[in-house]
C-alpha positions as CSV (number, residue, x, y, z in Angstrom):
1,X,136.8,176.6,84.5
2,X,133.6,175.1,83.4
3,X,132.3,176.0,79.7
4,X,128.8,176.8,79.0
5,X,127.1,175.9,75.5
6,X,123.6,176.5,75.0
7,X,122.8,176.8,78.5
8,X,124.6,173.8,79.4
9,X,127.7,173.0,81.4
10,X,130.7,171.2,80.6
11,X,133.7,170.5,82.2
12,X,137.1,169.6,81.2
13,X,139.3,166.3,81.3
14,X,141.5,168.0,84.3
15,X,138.9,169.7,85.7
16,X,137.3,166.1,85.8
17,X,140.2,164.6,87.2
18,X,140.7,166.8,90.2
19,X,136.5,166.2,91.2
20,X,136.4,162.6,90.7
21,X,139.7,162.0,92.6
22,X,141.6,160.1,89.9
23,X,144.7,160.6,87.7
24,X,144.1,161.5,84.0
25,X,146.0,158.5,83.1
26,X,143.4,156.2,85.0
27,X,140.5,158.3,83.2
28,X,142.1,157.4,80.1
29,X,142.9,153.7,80.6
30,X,139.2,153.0,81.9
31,X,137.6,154.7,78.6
32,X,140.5,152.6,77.0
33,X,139.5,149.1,78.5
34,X,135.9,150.2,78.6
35,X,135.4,150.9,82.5
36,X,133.7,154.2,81.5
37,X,132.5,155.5,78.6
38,X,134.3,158.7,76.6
39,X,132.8,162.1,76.8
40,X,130.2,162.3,74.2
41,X,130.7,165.8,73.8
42,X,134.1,168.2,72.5
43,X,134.6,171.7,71.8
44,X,136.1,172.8,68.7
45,X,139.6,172.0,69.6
46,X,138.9,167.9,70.2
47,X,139.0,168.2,73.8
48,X,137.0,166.0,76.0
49,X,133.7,168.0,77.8
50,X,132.0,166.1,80.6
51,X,128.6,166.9,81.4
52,X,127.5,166.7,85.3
53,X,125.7,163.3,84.9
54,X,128.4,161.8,83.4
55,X,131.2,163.1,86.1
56,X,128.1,161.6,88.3
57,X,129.1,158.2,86.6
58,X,132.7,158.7,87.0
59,X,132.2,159.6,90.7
60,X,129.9,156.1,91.0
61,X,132.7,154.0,89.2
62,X,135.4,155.8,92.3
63,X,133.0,154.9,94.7
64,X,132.8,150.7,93.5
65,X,136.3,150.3,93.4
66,X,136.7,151.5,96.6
67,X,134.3,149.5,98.1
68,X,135.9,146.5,96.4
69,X,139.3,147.8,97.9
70,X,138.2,147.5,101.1
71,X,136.7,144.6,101.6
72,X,139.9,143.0,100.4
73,X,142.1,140.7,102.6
74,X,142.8,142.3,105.8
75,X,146.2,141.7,107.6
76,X,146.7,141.4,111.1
């Protein structure tokens, strides 16, 4: 369920997840190896909120590596 702070929305890290199409363990390993940059925003409790541009990112960085997937070697 999205949150809304001064008029803005946020989403969180599984909310993320499920939209983008990606395990939160791949979310984490790409901020960790600097694929994608964290979530410059939390709430009060230190969790991650994701604005729409940057889930827009997120969705951009799916949409490369699948490209690259498949124009990998084909068999047959």
């Amino acid at each position: 369920m999205p949150v809304i702070i001064n008029t803005q929305t946020y989403y969180r890290t599984a909310e993320v997840c499920q939209m983008v199409g990606i395990s939160r363990n791949t979310l984490f390993r790409w901020f960790k190896e600097g694929i994608s940059k964290e979530a410059q925003h939390r709430d009060r409790r230190g969790w991650r909120l994701f604005t729409e541009d940057e889930i827009n990112r997120l969705k951009m960085e799916v949409n490369q590596i699948n490209k690259l997937n498949n124009l990998g070697p084909r068999k047959g």
